[in-house]
DSSP file (Angstrom, degrees, kcal/mol; ACC not computed):
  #  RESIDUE AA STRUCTURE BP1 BP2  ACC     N-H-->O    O-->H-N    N-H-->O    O-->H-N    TCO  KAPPA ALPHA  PHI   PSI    X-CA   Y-CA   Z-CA
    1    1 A X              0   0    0      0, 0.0     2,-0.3     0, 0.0     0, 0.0   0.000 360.0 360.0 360.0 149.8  -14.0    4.1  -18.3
    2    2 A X        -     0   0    0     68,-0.1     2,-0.3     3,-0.0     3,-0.1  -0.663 360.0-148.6-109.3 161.5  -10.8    5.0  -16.8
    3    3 A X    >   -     0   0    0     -2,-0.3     3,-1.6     1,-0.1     4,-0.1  -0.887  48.7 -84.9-127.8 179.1   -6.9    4.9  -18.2
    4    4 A X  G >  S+     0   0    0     -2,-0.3     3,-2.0     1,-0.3    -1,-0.1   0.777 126.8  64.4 -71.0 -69.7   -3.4    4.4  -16.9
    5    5 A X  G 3  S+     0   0    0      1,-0.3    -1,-0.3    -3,-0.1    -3,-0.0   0.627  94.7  53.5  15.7 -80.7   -4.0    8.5  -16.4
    6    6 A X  G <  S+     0   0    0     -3,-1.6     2,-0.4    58,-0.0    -1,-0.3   0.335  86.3  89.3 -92.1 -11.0   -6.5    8.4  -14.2
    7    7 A X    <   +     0   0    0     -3,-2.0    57,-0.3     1,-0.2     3,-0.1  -0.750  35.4 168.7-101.7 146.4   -5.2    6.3  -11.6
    8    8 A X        +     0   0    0     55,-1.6     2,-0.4     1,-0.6    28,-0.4   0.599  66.4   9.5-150.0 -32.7   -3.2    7.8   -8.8
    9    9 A X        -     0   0    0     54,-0.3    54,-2.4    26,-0.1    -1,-0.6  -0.972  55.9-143.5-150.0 171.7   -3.0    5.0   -6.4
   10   10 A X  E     -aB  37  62A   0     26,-3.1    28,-2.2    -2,-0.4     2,-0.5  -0.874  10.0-156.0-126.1  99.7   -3.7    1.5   -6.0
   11   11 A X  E     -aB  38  61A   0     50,-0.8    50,-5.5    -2,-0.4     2,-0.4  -0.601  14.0-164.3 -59.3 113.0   -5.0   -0.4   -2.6
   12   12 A X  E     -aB  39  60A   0     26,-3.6    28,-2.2    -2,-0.5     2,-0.6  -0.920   4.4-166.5-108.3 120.3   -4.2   -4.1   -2.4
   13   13 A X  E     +aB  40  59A   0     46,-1.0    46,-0.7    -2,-0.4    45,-0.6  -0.751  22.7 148.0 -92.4 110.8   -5.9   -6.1    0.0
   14   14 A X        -     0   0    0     26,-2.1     2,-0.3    -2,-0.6    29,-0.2  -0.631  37.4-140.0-131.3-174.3   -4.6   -9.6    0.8
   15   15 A X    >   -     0   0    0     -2,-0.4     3,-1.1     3,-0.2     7,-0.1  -0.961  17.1-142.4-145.4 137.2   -4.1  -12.4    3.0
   16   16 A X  T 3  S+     0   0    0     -2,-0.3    25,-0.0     1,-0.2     3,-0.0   0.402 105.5  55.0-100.9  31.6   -0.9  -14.5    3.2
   17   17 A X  T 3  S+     0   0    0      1,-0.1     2,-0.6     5,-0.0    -1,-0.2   0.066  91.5  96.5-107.3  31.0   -2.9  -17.7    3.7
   18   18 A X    <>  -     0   0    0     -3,-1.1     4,-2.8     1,-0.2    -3,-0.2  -0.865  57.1-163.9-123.1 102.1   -4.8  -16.9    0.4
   19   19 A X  H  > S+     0   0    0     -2,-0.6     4,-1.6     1,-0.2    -1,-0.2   0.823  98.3  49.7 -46.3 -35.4   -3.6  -18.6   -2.9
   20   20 A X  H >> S+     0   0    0      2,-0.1     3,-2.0     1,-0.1     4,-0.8   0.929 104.8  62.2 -65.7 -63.1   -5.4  -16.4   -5.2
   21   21 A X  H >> S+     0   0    0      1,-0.3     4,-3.2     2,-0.2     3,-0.9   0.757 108.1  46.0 -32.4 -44.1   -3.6  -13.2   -2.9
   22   22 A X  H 3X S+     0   0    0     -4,-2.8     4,-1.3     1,-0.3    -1,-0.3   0.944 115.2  43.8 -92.3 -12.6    0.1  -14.6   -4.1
   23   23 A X  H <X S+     0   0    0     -3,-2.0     4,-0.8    -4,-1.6    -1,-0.3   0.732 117.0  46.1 -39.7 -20.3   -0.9  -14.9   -7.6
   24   24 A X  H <X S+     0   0    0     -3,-0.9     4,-1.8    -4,-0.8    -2,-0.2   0.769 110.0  55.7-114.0 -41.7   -2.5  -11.7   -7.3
   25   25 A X  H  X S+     0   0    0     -4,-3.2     4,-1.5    -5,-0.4    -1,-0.2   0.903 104.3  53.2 -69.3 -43.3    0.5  -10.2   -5.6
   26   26 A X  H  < S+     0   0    0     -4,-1.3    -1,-0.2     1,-0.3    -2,-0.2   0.772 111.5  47.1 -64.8 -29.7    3.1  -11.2   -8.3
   27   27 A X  H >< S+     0   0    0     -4,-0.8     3,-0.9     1,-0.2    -1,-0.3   0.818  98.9  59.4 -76.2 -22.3    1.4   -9.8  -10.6
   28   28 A X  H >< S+     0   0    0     -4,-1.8     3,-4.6     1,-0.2    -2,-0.2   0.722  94.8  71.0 -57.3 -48.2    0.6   -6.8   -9.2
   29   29 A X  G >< S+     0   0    0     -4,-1.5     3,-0.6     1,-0.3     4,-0.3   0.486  77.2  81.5 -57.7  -2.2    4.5   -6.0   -8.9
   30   30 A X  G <  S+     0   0    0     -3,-0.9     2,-0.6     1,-0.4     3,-0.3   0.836  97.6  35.6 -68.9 -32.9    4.5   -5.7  -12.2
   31   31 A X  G <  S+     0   0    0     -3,-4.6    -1,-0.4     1,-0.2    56,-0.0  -0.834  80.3 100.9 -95.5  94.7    3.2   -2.1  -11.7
   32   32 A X  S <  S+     0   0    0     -3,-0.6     5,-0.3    -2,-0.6    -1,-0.2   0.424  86.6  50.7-101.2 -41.4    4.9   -1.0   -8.7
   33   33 A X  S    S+     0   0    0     -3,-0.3    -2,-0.1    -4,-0.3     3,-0.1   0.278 117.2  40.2 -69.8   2.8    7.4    1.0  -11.0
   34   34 A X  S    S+     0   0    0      1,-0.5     2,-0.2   -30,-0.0    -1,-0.2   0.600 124.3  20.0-137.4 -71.8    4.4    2.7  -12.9
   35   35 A X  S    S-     0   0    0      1,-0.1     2,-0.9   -26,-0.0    -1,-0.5  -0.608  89.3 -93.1-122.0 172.7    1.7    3.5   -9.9
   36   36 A X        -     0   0    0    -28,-0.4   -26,-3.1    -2,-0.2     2,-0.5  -0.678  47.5-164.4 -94.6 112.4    2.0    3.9   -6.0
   37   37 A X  E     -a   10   0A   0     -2,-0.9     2,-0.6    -5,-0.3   -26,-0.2  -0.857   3.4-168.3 -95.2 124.0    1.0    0.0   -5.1
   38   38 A X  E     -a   11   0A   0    -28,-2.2   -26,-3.6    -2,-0.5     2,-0.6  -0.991  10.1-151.3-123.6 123.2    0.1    0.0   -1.2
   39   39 A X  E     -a   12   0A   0     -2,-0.6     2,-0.6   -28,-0.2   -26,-0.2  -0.889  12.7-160.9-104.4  98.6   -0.1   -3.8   -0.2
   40   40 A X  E     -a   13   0A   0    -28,-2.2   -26,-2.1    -2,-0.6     2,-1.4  -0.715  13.6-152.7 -58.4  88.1   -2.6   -4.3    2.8
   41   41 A X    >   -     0   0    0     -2,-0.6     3,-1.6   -28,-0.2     2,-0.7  -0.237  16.6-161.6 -28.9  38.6   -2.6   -7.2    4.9
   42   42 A X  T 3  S+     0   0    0     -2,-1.4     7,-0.2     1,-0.3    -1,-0.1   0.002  77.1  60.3 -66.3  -0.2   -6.1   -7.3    6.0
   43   43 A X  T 3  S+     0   0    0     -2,-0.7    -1,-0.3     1,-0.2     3,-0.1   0.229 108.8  36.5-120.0  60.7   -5.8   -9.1    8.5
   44   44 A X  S <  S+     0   0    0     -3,-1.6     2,-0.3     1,-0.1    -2,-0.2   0.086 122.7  44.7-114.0  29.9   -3.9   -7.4   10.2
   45   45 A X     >  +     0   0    0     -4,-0.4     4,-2.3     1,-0.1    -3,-0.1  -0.599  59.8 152.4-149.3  78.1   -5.5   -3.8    9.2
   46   46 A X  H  >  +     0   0    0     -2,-0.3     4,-2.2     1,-0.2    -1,-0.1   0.734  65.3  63.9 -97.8 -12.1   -8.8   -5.1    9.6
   47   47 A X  H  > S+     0   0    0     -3,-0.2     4,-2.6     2,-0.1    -1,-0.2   0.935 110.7  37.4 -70.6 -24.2   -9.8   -1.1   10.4
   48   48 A X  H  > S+     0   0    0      1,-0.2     4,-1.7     2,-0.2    -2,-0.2   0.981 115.1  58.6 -59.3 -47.1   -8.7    0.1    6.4
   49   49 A X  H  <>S+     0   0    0     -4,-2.3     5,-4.3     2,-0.2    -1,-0.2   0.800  99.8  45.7 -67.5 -33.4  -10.1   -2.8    5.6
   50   50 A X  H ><5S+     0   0    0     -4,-2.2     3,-3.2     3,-0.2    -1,-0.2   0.975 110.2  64.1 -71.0 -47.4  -13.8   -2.1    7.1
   51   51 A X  H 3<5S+     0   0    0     -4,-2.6    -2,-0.2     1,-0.3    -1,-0.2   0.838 116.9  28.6 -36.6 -40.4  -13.5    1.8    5.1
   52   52 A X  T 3<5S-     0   0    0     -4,-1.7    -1,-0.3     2,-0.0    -2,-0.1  -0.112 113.7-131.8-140.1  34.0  -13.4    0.2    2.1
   53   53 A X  T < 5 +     0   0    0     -3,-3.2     2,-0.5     1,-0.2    -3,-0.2   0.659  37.9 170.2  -1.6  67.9  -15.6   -3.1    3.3
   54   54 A X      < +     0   0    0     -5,-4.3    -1,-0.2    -6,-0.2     3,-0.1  -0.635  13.7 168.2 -72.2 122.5  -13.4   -6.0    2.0
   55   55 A X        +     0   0    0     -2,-0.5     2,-0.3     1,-0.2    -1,-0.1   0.399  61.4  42.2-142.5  19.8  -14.5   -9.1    3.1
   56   56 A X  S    S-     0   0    0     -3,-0.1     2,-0.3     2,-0.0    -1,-0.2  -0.996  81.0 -93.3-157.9-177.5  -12.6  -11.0    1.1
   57   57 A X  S    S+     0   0    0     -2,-0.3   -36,-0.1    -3,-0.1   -37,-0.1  -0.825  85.1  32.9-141.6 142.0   -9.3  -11.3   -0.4
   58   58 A X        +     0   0    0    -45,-0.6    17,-0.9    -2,-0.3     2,-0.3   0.595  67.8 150.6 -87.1 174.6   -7.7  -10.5   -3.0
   59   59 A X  E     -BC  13  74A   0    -46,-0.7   -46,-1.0    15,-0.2     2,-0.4  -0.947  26.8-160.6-146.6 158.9   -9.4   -7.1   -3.9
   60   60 A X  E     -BC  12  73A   0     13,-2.9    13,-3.7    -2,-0.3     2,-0.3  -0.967  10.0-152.0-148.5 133.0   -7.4   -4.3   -5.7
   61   61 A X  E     -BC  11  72A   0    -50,-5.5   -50,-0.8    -2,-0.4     2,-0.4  -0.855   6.1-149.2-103.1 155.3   -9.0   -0.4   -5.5
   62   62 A X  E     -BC  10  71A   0      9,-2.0     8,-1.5    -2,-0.3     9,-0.7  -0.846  21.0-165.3-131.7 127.8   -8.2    1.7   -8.3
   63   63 A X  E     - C   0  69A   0    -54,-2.4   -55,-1.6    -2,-0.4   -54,-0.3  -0.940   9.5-134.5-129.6 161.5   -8.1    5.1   -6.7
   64   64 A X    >   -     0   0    0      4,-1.0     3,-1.9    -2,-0.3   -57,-0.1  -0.533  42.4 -93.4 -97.6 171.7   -8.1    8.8   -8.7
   65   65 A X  T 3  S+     0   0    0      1,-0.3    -1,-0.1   -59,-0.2   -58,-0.1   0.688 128.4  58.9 -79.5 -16.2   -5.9   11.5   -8.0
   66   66 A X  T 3  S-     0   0    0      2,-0.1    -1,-0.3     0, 0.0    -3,-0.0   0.396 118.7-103.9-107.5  32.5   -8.7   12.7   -5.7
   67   67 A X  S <  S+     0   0    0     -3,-1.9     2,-0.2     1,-0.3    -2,-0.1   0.251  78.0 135.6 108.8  -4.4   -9.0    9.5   -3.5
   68   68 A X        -     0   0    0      1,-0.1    -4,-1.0    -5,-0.1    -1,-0.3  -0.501  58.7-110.4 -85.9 131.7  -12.2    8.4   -5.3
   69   69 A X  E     +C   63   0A   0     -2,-0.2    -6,-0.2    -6,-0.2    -1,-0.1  -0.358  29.8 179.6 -74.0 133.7  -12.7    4.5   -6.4
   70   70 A X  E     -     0   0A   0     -8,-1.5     2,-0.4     1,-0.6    -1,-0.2   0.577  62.5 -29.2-107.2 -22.3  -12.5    4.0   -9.8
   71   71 A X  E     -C   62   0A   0     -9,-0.7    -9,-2.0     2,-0.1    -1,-0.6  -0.967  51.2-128.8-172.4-177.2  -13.0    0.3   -9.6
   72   72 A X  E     -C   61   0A   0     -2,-0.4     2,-0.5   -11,-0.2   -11,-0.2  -0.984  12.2-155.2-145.8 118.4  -12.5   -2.6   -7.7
   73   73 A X  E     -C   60   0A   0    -13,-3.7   -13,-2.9    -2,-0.3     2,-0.3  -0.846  10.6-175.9-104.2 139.7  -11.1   -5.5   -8.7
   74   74 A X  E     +C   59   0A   0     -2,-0.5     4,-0.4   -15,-0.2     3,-0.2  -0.976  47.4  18.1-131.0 133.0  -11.9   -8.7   -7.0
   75   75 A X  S  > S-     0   0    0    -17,-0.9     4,-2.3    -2,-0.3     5,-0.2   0.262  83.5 -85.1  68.6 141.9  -10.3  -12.3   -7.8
   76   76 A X  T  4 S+     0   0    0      1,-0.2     4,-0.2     3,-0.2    -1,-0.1   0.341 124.4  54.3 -42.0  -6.4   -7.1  -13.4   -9.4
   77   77 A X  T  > S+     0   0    0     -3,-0.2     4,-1.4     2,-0.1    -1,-0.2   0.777 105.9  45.3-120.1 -41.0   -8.4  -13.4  -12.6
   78   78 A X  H  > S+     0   0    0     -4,-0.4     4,-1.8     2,-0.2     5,-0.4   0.992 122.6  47.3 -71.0 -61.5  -10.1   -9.3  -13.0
   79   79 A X  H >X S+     0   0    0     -4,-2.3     4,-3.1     1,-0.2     3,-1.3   0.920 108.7  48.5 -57.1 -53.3   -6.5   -8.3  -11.3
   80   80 A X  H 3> S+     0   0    0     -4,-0.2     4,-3.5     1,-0.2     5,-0.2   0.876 114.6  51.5 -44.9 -65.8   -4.6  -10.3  -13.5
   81   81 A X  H 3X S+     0   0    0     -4,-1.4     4,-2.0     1,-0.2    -1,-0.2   0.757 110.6  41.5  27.7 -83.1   -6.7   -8.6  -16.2
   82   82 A X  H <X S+     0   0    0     -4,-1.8     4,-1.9    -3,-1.3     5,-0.4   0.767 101.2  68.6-105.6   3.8   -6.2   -5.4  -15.5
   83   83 A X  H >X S+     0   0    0     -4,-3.1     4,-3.1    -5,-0.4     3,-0.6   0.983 108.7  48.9 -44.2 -65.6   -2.1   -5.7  -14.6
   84   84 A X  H 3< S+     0   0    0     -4,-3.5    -2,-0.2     1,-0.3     4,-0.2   0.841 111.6  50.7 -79.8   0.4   -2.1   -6.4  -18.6
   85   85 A X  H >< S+     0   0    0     -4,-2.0     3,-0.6    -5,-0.2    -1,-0.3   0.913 114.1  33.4 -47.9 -46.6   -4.0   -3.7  -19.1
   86   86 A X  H << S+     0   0    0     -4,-1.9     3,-0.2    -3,-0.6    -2,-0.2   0.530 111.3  60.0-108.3  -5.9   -2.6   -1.2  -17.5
   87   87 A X  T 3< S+     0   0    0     -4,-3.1    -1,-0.3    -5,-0.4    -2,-0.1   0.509 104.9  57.5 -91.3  16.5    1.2   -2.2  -17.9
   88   88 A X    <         0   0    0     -3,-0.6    -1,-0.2    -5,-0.2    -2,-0.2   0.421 360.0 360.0-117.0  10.2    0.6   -2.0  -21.3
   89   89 A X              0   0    0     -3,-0.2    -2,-0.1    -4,-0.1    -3,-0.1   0.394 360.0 360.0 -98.0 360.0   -0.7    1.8  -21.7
């Protein structure tokens, strides 16, 4: 298991024709003051997007200070999830 700590950046993978993505998105902003949020189009950055094989949206990668996934969250409902998680540590 990881904490608040451990996380060093955050990938987010969307689409803006994807309803979960702009749920997913508002919530997400909640941490941009707390961790380094990078918000991916994917498609139009469909090479990041094959490194880390999304093929579908939304996804959010939980990365460590040395670049290594710590999880992956998939759907509106695990991000939503771990937004209150980690904005409350």
């Amino acid at each position: 298991m990881y904490t608040a700590k451990d996380i060093k950046q955050i990938l987010y993978f969307y689409s803006p024709n994807c309803n979960q993505c702009k749920e997913s998105t508002k919530s997400l902003k909640i941490l941009d003051n707390k961790f380094n949020v990078k918000y991916i189009d994917g498609d139009k950055n469909p090479k990041i997007s094959r490194k880390y094989n999304i093929d579908f949206y939304p996804i959010a990668i939980l990365l460590d200070k040395e670049n290594n996934i710590l999880d992956a969250l998939t759907g509106a409902r695990y991000i939503q999830i771990i937004v209150n998680q980690l904005k409350e540590e």
